[in-house]
VEXLUMVO-443593 format. One line per 3 residues: number of its first residue (from 1); their letters; for each residue x, y, z of C-alpha. Coordinates in nm, 2 decimals. Layout:
REM VEXLUMVO-443593
NUM = A = X:Y:Z | ... .
//
This chain:
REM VEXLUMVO-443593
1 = XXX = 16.89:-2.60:-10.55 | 16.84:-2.69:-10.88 | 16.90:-3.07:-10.83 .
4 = XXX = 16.66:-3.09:-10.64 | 16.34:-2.89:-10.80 | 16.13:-3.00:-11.09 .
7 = XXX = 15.84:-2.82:-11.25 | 15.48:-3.03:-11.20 | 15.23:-2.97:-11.44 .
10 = XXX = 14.84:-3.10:-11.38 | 14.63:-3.07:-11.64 | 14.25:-3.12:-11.48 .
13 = XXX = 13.92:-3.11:-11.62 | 13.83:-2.75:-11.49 | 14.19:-2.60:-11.45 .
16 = XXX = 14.60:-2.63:-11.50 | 14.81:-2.58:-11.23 | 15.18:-2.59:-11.23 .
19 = XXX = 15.44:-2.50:-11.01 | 15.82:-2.59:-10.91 | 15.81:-2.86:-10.65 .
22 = XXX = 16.12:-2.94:-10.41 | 16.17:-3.36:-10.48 | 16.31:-3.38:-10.12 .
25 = XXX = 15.99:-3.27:-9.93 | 15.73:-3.27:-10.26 | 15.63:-2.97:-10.14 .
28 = XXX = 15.59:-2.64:-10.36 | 15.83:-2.41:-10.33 | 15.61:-2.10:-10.46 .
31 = XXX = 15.31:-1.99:-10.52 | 15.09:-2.25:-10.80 | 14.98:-2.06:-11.11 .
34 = XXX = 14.65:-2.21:-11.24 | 14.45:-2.15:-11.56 | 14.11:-2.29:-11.63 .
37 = XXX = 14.15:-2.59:-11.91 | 14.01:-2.46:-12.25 | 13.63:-2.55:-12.30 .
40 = XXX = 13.74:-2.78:-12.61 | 14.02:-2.94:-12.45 | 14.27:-3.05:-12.76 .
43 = XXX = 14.61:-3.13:-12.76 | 14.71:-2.79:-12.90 | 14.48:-2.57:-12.69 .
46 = XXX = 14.59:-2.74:-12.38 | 14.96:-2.76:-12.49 | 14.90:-2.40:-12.49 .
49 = XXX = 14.86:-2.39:-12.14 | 15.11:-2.56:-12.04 | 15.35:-2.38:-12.23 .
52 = XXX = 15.24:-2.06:-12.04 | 15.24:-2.22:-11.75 | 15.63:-2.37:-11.78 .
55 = XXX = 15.75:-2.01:-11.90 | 15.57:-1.84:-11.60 | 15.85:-2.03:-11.39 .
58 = XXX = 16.10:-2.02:-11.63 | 16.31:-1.76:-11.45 | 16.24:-1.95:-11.14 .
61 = XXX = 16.38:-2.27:-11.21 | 16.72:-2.37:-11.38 | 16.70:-2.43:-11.75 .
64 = XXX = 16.78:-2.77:-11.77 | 16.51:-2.87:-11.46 | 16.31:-3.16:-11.54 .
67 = XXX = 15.93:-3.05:-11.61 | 15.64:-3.37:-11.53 | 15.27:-3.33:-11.65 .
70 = XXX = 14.98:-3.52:-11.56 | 14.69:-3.58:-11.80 | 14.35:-3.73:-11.71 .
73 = XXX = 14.41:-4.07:-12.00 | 14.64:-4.38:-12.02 | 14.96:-4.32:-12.12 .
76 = XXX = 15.16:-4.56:-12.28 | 15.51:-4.49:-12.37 | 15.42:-4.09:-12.43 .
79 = XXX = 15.10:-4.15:-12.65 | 14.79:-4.09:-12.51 | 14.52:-4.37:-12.54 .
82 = XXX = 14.18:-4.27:-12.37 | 14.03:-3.95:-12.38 | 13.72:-4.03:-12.08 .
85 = XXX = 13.74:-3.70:-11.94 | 13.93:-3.50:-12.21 | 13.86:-3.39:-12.58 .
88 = XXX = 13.85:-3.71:-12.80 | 14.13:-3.56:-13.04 | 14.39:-3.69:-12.76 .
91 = XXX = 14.32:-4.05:-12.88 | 14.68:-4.20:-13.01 | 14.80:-3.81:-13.03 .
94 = XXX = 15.16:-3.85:-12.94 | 15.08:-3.65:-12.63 | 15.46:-3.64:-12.46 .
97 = XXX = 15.60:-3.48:-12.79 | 15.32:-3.22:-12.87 | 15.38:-3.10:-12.48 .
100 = XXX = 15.72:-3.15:-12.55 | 15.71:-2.90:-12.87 | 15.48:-2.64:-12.73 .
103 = XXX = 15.69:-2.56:-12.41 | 16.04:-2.59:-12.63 | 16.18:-2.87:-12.36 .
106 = XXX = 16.18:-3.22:-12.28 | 15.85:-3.35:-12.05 | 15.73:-3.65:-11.93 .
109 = XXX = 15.37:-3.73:-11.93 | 15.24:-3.94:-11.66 | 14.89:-4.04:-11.57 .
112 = XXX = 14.71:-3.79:-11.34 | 14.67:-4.06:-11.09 | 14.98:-4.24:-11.11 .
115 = XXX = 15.10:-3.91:-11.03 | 14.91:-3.89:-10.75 | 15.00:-4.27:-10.60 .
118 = XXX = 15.36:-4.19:-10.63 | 15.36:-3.84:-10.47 | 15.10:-4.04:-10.18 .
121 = XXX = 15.35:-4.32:-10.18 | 15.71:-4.06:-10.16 | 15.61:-3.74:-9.95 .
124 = XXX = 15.18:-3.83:-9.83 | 15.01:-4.10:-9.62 | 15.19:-4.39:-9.71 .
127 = XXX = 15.53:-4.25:-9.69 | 15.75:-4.54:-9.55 | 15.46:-4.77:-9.58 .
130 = XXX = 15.55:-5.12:-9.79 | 15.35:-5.35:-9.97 | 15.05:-5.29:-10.17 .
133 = XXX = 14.87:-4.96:-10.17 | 14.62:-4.83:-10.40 | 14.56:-4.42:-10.42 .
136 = XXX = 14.20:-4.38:-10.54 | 14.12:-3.98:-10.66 | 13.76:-3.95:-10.64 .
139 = XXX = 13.67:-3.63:-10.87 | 13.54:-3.58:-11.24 | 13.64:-3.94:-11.26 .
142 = XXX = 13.80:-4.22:-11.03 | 14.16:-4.24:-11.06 | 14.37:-4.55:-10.89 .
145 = XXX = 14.72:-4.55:-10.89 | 14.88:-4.89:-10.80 | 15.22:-4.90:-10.59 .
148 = XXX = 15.39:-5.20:-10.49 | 15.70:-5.21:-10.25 | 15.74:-4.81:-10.42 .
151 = XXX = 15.72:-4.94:-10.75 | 15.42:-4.78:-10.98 | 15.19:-5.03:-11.19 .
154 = XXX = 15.10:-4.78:-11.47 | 14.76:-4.74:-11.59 | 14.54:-4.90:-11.42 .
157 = XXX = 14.16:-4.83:-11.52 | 14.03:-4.95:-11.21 | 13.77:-4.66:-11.18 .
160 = XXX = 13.58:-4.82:-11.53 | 13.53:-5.16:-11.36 | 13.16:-5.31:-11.44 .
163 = XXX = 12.97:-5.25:-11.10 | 12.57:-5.37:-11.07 | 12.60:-5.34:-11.49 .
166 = XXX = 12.75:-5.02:-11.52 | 13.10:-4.87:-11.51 | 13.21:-4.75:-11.17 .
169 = XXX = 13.33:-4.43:-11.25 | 12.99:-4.31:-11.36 | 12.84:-4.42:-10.96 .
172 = XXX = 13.11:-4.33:-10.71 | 13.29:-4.04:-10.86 | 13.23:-3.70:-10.69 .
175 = XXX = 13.10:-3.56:-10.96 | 12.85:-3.83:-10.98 | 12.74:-3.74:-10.60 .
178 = XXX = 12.72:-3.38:-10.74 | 12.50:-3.42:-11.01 | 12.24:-3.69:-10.84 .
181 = XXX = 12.23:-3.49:-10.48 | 12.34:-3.78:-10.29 | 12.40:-3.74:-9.93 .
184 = XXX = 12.73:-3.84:-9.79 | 12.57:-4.14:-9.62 | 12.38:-4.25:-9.99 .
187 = XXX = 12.74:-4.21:-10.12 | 12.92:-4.42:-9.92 | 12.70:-4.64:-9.96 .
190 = XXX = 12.77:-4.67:-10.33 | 13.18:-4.63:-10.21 | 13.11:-4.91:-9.98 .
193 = XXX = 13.05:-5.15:-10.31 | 13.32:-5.01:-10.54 | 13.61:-4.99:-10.23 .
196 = XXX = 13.48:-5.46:-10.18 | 13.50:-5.50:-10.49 | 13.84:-5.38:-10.56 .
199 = XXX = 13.94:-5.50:-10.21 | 13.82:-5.87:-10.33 | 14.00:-5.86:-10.63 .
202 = XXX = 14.37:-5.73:-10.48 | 14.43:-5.75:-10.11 | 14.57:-5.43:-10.08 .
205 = XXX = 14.78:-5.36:-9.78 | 14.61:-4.95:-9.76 | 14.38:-4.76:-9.97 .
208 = XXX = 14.46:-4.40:-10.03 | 14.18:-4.15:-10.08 | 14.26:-3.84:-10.29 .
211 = XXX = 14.09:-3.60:-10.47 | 13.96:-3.25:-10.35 | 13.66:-3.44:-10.18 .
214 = XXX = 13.92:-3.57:-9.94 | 13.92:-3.26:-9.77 | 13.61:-3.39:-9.62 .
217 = XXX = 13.70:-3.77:-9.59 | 13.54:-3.76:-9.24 | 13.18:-3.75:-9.35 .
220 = XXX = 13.21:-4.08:-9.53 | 13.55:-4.27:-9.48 | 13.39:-4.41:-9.13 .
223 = XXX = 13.12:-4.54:-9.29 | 13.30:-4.80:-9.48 | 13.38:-5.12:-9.36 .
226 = XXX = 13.64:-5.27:-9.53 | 13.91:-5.50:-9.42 | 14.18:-5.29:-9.54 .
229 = XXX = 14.31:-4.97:-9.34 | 14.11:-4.67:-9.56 | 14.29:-4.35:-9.52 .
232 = XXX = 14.26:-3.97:-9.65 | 14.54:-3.87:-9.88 | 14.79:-3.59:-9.72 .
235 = XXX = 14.87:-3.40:-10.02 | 14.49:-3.29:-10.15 | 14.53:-3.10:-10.49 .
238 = XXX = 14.86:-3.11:-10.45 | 14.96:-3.44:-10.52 | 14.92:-3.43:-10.89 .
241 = XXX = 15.20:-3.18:-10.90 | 15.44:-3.34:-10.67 | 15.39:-3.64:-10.85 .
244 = XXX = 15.44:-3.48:-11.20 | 15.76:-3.32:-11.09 | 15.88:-3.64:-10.92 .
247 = XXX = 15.81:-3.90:-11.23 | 16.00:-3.63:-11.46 | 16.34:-3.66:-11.22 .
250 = XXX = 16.28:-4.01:-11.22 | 16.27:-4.05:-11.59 | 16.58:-3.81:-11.64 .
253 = XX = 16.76:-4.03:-11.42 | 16.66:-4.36:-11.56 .
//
């Protein structure tokens, strides 16, 4: 079995789950530990957490499995870059190696919604599906994963596009339709703009919508009118794991 599990780690803004994931089906093959993310979010706090999280498993998994992590930033060649929804400290931290030296193993670090597209694109809604798609994660944040022909466009920071004179993120997020009370209709309407906007610029072939507000994609996916197909994502919360665990057997085999 152990070919074929990897250890996904996804660090979040409230918690950090983790679990082994089976790479043939992307689905977990035990029960997800999760621990909520420190209230100062560092690199060593939250290293911390992952390490316990990785040695929960640890006699679950064989030793040489390969262990993926998601983080909420731009990653560029293991250093992390942003910090939009994560403690400022992770700016240019080398955030690969500090994982890397907390849990005593090699990781790879992946974007949160990379991780997402890929595990969307491999084991979700567009499973078999070619062409362009773009996996959106509507949460804290907006996440947006680009795949083309299975092939990942890394860090793409389409959520902080300038919309009426503002950065997107801060409009259409969840958490923005949290914190102003907006109904799902007044939302949409906001989703409506982002969703043409983006649609102008790429001509995607399917948009993916992911986060844990997909769970109720119904109450404001048919309101959109876009010419692109606009689908829930399959894997919920799930997908930043699957994808964490997939990118780490990807990059052991490269």
């Amino acid at each position: 079995m152990g070919a074929n599990v990897a250890l996904g780690i996804d660090i979040g803004g409230s918690g950090i789950k983790g679990a082994p994931v089976d790479l043939r089906t992307g689905k977990m093959t035990g029960e997800r530990l999760r621990i909520e993310t420190p209230a100062r979010s560092t690199p060593k706090a939250v290293a911390k957490v992952v390490r316990q999280i990785a040695r929960n498993f640890a006699d679950e998994l064989p030793p040489d499995s390969p262990i993926g992590v998601t983080i909420p930033t731009v990653v560029q060649h293991g250093v992390v870059k942003t910090a939009a929804n994560i403690d400022d400290e992770w700016i240019d931290a080398p955030g690969q190696q500090i994982i890397a030296e907390a849990v005593g193993r090699p990781i790879s670090l992946v974007n949160d919604a990379d991780a997402a597209g890929l595990a969307e694109v491999r084991y979700g809604a567009a499973k078999g599906r070619d062409g362009l798609i773009l996996v959106v994660t509507l949460g804290t944040g907006v996440g947006v994963a680009i795949v083309h022909d299975g092939v990942l466009i890394p860090n793409a920071e389409l959520g902080h596009i300038e919309l009426d004179g503002v950065d997107a993120e801060t409009r259409v997020s969840a958490a923005a339709r949290e914190r102003e009370g907006l109904s799902y209709p007044q939302w949409a309407a906001r989703l409506q703009r982002y969703f043409s906007q983006v649609e102008f610029l790429l001509w995607p072939d399917l948009f993916i919508v992911g986060g844990g507000v997909s769970r109720k994609a119904d109450r404001f996916l048919p309101l959109l009118k876009l010419r692109t197909p606009i689908v829930p994502a399959e894997l919920r919360n799930g997908a930043g794991i699957a994808g964490a665990a997939l990118f780490a057997a990807a990059e052991r085999n490269r």
